[in-house]
C-alpha atoms as one frame of an Amber mdcrd trajectory, in Angstrom:
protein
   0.000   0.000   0.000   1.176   3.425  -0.758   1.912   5.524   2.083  -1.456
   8.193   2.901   0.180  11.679   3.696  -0.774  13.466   7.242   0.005  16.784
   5.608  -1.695  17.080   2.678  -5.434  16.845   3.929  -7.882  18.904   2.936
 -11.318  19.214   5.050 -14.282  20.742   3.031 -17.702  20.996   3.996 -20.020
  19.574   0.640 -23.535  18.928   0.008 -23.409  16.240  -2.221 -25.122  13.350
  -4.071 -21.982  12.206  -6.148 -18.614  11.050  -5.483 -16.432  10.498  -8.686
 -12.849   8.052  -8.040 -10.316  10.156  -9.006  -7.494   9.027 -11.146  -4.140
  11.101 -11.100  -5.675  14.843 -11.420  -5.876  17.294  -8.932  -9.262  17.459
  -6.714 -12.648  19.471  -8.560 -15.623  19.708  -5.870 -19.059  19.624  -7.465
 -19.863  23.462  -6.533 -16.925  24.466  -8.246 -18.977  24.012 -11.851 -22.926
  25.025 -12.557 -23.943  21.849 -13.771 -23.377  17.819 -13.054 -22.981  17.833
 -16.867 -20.087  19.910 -17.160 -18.385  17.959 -14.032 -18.611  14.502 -16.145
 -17.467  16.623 -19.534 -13.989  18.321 -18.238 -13.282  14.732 -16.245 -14.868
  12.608 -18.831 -15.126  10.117 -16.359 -17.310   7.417 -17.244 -20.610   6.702
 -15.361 -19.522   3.626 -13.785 -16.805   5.375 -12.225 -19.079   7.118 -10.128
 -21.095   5.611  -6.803 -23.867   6.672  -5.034 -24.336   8.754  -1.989 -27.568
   9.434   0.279 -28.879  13.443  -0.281 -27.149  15.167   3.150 -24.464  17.162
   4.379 -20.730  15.420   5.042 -17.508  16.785   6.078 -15.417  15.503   3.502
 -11.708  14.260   4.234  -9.650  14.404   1.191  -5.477  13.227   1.456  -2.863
  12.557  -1.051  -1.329   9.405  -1.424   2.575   8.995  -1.795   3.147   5.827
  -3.344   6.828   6.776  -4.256   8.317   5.105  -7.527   5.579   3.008  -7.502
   3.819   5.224 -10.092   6.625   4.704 -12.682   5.426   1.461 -13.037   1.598
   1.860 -11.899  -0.005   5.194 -13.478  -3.604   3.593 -12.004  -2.714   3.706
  -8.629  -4.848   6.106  -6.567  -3.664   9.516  -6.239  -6.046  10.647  -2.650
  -8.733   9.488  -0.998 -11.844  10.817   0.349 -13.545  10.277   3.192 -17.348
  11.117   3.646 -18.234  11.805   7.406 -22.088  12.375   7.844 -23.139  16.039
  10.022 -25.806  17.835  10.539 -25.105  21.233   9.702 -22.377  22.468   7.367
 -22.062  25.344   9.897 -20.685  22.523  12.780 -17.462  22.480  10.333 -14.936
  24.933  11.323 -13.122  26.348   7.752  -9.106  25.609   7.928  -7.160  29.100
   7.890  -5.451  26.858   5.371  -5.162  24.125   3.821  -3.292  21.258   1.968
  -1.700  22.012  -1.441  -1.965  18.633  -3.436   0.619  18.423  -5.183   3.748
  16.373  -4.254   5.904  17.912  -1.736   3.622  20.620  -0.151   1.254  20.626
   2.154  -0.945  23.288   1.584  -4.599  23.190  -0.686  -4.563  25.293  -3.953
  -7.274  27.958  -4.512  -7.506  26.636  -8.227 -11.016  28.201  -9.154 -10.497
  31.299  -6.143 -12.675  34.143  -6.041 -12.544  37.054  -3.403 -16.078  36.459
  -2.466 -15.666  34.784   1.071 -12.287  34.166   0.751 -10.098  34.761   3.822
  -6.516  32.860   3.194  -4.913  30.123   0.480  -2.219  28.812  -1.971  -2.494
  30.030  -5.478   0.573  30.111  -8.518   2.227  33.333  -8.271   3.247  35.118
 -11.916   6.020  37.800 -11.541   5.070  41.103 -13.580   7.307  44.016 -14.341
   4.055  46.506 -13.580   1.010  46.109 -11.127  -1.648  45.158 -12.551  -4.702
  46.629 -11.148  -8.187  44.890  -9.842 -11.390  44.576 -12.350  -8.839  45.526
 -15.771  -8.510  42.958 -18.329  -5.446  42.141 -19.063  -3.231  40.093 -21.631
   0.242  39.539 -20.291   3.128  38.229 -21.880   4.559  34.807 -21.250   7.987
  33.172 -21.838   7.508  29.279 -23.457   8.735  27.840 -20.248   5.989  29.401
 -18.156   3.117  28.538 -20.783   4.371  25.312 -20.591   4.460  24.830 -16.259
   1.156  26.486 -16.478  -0.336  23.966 -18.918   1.348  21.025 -16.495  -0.561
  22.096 -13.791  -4.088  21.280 -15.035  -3.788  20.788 -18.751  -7.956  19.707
 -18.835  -8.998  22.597 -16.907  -7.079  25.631 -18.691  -9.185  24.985 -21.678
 -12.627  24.936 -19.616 -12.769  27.088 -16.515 -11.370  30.482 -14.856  -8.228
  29.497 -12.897  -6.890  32.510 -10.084  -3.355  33.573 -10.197  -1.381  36.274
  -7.835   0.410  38.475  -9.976   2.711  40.663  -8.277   5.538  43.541  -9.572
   6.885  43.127  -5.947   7.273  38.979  -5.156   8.323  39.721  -1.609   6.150
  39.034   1.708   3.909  41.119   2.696   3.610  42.772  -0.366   0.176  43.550
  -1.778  -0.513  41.820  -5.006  -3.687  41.240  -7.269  -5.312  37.869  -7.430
  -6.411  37.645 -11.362  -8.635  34.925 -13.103  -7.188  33.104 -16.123  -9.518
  32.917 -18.723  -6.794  30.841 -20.828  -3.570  30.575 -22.625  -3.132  31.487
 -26.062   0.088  30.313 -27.785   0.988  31.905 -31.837   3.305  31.365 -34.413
   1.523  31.921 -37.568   1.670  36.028 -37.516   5.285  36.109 -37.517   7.695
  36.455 -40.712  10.229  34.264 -38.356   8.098  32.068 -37.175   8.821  33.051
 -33.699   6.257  31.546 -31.023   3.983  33.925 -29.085   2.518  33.108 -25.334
  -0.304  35.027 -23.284  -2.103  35.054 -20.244  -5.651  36.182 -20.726  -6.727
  37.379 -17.485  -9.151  39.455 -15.342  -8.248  41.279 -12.179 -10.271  40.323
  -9.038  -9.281  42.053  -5.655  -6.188  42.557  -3.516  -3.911  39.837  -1.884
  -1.136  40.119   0.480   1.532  37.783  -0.101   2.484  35.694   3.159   5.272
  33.570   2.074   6.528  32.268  -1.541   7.949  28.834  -2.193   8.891  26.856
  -5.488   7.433  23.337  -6.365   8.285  21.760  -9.504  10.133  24.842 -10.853
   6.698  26.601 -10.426   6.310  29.683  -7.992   3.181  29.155  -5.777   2.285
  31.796  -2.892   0.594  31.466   0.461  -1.653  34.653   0.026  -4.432  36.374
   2.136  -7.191  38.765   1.691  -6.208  42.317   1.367  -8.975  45.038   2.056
  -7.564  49.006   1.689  -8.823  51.509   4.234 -12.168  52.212   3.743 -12.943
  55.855   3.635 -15.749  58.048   2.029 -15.267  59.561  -1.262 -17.295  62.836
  -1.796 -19.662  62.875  -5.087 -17.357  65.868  -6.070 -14.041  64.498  -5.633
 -15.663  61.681  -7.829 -17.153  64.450 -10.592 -13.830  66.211 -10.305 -11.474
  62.930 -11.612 -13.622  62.519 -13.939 -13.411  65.347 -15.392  -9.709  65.980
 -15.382  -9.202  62.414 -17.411 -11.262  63.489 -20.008  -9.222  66.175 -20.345
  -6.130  64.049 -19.846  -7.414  61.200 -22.381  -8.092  64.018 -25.270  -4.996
  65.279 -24.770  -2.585  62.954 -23.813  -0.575  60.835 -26.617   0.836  58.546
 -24.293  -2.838  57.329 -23.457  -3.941  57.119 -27.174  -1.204  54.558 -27.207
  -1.744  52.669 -23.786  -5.291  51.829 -23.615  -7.307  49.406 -26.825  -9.817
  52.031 -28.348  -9.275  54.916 -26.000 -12.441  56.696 -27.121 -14.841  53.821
 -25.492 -12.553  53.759 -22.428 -12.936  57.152 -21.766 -16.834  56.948 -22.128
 -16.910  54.050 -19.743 -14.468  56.184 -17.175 -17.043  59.341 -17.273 -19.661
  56.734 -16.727 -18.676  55.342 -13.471 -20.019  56.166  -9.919 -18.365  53.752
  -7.888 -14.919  55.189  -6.604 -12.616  52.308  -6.387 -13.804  51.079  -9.789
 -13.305  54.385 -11.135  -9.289  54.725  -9.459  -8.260  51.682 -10.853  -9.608
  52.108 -14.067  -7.853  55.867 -14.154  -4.607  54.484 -12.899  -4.679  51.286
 -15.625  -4.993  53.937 -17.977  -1.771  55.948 -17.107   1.558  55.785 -17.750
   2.573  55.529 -14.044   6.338  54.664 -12.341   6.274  51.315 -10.627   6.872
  52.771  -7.184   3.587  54.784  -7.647   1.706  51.635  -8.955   2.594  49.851
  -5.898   1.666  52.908  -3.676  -1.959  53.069  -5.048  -2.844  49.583  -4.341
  -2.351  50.016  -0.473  -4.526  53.561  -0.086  -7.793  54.130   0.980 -10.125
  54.848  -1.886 -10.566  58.310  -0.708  -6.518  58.985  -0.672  -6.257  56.732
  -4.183  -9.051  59.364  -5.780  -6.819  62.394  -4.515  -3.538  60.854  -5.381
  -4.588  60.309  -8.501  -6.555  63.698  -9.273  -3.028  65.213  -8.581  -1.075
  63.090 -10.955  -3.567  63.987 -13.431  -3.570  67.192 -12.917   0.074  67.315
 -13.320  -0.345  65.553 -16.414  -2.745  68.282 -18.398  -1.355  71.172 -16.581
């Protein structure tokens, strides 16, 4: 028998009819997708690999296995178990501050399919940048052929079905704040090119703030402990809001580095002067400038108040 690791347990509470026998792939919970269908699709697990469980809520026990070189020989050996413990209540589970990463060598959970809604701490890759990329911008970054490929290791099935979440930082130091992004997929290209030189992308959304707790490398791959980061809340006035505004349009009609910066600069000033929410409307002024990093890194950690007036300075210096 292989050897079932202490560390790398993961306790989730689930209500669930299903349990699939997982082969060698990392671990997808049934909430994670909208529909049973779509569960049995990205698998393709077939229906007899599936048994039955009565309707109720478990606490679910789920630990790697470490069966050594036994796999060189054996690629059908079990890769975790999971055990299904009846309760009544989901609310009689306590929620780990953190938890196993199941991967070989780690023993901390990854936050594959993370979002910031009701998320307090976890273990997601970690994607160096050489500017900060700011929360709710769309984004396409740049990747070298050895990171397109570790990313495509990691879950090969799933980058070409779901959102994965990434921390992408221009500071890769704890404690630093960094953005958690979702990955809407890879994108590789070699046809546009008169050398035929190969192309790799991130395609990405920005999400919320992270701090970064501690960094550590598995499988040449850098993953991050990270935690939710909240800025100071304070109010914003309706005219320090109207006066931004204002002062980018000027600053978007005027200024040549912006034509250049944002995709059709028109629209994206239209959907600036639309906004009324304050932090949407900061980082979506700040994307659009050409700021220096040490300025990028300063806005993420202000209150949305002192972002708004930090910002309606820099513009101001900008059109002035």
């Amino acid at each position: 028998l292989g050897e079932k690791n202490p560390l790398s347990c993961q306790i989730i509470p689930v209500f669930s009819t299903v349990l699939a026998l997982l082969g060698d792939l990392d671990v997808l919970t049934i909430p994670t997708f909208q529909k049973i269908e779509q569960l049995f699709a990205i698998m393709r697990i077939a229906a007899a690999q599936w048994i039955e469980l009565p309707n109720g809520n478990y606490r679910v026990i789920v630990s790697t296995f470490d069966w050594g070189d036994a796999t060189e020989t054996n690629s059908d050996l079990p890769a975790y178990t999971f055990e299904f413990q009846p309760v009544t209540s989901l609310d009689d589970i306590p929620y780990p501050t953190t938890a196993p990463v199941l991967l070989e060598g780690e023993g901390l959970t990854t936050n594959a399919y993370l979002t910031l809604d009701g998320f307090e701490r976890g273990v997601i890759p970690l994607l160096p940048c050489a500017e900060v990329v700011f929360p709710i911008i769309d984004i396409s970054l740049p990747l070298t052929q050895r990171q397109y490929q570790q990313y495509r290791r990691i879950a090969p099935e799933v980058w070409e079905q779901a959102d994965w979440a990434i921390a992408v930082s221009s500071n890769s130091t704890p404690q630093s704040i960094a953005t958690l992004i979702h990955v809407a997929g890879l994108t590789d290209d070699g046809g546009n090119s008169s050398d035929n030189r190969w192309t790799y992308r991130l395609n990405a959304a920005g999400e919320g703030l992270i701090k970064i707790l501690r960094i550590f490398d598995n499988d040449g791959i850098q993953w991050a402990e990270v935690e939710r980061y909240e800025p100071p809340t304070e109010a914003v006035s309706t005219e320090q809001i109207e006066q931004l505004k204002l002062l980018f349009a000027d600053y978007a009609e005027r200024n040549a580095q912006y034509q250049q910066r944002v995709a059709y600069p028109s629209f994206y000033a239209e959907q600036v002067a639309s906004l009324s929410n304050s932090r949407s409307l900061s980082w979506q002024v700040a994307n659009a400038m050409v700021l220096p990093l040490n300025v990028q890194q300063e806005l993420l950690v202000l209150s949305d108040r002192d972002r708004i007036q930090r910002l309606t300075d820099i513009v101001r210096s900008f059109i002035l």
